[in-house]
C-alpha positions as CSV (number, residue, x, y, z in Angstrom):
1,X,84.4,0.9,67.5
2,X,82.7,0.9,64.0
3,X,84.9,2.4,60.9
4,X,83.8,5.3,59.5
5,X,83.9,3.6,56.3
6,X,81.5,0.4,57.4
7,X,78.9,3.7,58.4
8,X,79.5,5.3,55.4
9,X,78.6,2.2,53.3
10,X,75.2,1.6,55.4
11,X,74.3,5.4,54.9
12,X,75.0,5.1,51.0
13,X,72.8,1.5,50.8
14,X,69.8,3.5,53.1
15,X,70.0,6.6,50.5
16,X,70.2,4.9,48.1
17,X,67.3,2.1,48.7
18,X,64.8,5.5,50.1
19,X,65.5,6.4,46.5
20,X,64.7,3.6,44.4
21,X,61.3,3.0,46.9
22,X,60.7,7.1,46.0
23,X,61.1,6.0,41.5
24,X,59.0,2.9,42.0
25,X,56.1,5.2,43.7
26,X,56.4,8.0,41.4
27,X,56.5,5.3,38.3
28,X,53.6,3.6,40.1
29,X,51.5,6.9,40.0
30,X,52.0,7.6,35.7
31,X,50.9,4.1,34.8
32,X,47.5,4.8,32.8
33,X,44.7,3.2,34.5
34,X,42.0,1.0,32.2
35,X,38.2,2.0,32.7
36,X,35.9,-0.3,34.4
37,X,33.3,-0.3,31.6
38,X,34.8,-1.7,28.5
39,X,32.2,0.1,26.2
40,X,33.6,3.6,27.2
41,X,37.8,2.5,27.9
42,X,39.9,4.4,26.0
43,X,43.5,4.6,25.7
44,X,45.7,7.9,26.4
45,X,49.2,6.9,25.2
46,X,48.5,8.0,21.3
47,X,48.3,5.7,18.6
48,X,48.0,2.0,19.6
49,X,49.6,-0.6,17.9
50,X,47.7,-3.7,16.5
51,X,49.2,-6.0,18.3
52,X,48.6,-4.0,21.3
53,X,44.9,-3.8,21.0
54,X,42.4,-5.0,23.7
55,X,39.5,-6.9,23.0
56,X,36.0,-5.1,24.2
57,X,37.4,-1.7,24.4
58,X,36.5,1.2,22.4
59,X,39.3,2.9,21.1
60,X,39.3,6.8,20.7
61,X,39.6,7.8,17.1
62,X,43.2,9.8,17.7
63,X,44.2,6.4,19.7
64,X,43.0,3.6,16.9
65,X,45.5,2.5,14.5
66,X,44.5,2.3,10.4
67,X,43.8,-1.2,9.5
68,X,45.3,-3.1,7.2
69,X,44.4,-4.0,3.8
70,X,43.2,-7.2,2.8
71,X,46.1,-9.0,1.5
72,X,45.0,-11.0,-2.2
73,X,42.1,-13.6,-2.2
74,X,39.2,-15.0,-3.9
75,X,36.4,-12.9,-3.3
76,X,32.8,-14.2,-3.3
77,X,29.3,-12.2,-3.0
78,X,31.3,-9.3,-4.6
79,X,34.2,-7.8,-7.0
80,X,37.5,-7.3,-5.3
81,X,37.0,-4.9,-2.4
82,X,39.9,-2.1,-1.7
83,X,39.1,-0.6,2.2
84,X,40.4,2.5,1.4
85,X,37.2,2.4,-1.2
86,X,34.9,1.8,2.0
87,X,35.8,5.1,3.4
88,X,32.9,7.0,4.5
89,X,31.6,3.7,6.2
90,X,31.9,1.6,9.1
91,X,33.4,-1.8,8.2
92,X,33.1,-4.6,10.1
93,X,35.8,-7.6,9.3
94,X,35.1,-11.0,10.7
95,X,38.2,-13.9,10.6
96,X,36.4,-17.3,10.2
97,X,35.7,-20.5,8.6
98,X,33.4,-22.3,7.8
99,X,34.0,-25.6,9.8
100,X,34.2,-23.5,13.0
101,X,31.2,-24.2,15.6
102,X,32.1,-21.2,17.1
103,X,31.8,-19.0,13.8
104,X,28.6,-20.6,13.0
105,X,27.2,-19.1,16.1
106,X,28.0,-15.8,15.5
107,X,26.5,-15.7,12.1
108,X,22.7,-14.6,12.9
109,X,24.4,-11.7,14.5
110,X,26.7,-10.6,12.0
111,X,23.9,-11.2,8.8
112,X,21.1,-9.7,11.1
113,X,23.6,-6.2,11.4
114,X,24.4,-6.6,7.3
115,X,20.7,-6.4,6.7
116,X,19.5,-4.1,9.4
117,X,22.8,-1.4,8.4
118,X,24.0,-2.0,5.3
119,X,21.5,0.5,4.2
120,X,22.5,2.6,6.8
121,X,26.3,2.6,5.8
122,X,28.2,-0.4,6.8
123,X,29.8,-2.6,5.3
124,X,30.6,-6.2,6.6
125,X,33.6,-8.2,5.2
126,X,34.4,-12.2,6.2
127,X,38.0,-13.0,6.0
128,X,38.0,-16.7,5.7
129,X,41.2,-17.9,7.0
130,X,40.7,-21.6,7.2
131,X,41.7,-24.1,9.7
132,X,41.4,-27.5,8.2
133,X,42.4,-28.9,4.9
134,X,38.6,-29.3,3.5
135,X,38.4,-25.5,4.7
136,X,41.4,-24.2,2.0
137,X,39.3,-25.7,-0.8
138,X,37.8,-22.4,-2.5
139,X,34.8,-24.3,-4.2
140,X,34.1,-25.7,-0.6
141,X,33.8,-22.3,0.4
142,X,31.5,-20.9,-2.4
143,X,29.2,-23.8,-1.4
144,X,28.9,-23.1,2.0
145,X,28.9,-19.0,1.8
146,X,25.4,-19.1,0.7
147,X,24.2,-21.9,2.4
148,X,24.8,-20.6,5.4
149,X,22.8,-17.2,4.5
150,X,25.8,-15.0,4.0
151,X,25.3,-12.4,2.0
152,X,28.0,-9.7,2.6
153,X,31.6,-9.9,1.1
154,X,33.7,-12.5,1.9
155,X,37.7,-12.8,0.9
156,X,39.6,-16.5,1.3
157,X,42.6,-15.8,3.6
158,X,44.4,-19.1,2.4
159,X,47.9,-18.5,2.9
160,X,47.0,-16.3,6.4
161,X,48.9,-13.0,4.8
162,X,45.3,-11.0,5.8
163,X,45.1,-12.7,9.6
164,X,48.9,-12.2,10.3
165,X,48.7,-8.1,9.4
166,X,45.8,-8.0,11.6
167,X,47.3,-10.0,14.6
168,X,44.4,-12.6,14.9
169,X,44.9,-15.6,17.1
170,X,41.3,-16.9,17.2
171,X,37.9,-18.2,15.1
172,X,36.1,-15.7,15.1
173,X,37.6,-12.4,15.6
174,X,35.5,-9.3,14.7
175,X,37.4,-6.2,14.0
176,X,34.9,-2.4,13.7
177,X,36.3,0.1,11.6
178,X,35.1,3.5,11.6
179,X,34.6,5.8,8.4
180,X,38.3,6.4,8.3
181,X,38.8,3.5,8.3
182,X,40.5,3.0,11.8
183,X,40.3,0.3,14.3
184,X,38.2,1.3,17.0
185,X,36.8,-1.9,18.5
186,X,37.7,-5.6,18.9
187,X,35.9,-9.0,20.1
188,X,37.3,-12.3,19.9
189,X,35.2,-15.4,20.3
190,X,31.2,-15.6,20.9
191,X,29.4,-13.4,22.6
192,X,29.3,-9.6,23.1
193,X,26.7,-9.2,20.4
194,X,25.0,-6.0,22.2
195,X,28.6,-4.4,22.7
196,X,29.7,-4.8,19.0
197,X,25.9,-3.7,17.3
198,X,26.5,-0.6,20.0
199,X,29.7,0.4,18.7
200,X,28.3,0.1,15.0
201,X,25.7,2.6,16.1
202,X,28.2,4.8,17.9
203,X,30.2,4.9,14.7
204,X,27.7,4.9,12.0
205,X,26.3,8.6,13.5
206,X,30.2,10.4,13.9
């Protein structure tokens, strides 16, 4: 004959497996769920953190976090440029260097949207965080700058104080900031040229 305590014990493990099955459904049901088209995701949780930003999804402006300012560099194609003076306009910040193959690509993208919307407020920084030794040489990069038909600000990011704040792991990443100067879209690598001028239109007309 089985002790009542042996059935007591296999009652309490049943309950008490029922309940965690019941916790792991209902925790199951609150996790937010990520839009299929990236143009439109949003997030829902409040205020995302930098480091918690996902690339190709437009953030909602109560969701987007404030970027950061640009920490101190050489600037080149302009005076020193504050981003809480670019308030009032979208701002578009590109990590790169100049010895990337990858950021070379992107260029006829990025100076095509300076010249067709600079007009139309924005404003297009390059934060040039370099990656090899020639690249940290700041007379290097004044040569190249124009050569390569860039003619929107660009900031050297020499000791990586501007790439850390912003969480960038990659040449290029392209950061859009809307009038208030909030994060609200992010794209790391090539590509997704259509997306990114989209999103400068979205934000240039709020």
């Amino acid at each position: 004959m089985i002790k009542r305590s042996v059935i007591l014990s296999i009652i309490i493990i049943v309950v008490a497996s029922l309940a965690a099955v019941s916790i792991a459904k209902y925790r199951g049901k609150r996790l937010p769920s990520v839009a299929s088209n990236p143009a439109s995701a949003v997030t829902t949780n409040g205020v995302v953190s930098i480091s918690d930003l996902q690339p190709d999804l437009l953030i909602a402006a109560p969701n987007a976090p404030v970027a950061p300012a640009f920490a101190e560099g050489t600037w080149i194609n302009s005076d020193p440029i504050a981003l809480e003076k670019l308030r009032g306009r979208v701002v578009l910040v590109e990590f790169w260097t100049f010895g990337c193959d990858n950021c070379r690509n992107t260029l006829p993208s990025v100076t095509g949207w300076d010249g067709r919307y600079r007009d139309r407020g924005l404003t297009i920084v390059g934060v040039h965080t370099p990656e090899t030794q020639s690249e940290f040489v700041i007379d290097s990069v004044r040569r190249e700058v124009p050569s390569l038909g860039i003619k929107y600000p660009v900031v050297t990011d020499n000791d990586y104080k501007t790439w850390k704040a912003y969480g960038v792991e990659a040449w290029p990443t392209m950061f859009v900031l809307d009038k208030q100067g909030r994060i609200r879209w992010l794209h790391v690598g090539e590509g997704r040229y259509d997306e990114t001028e989209s999103v400068i239109k979205t934000l240039l007309t709020e």
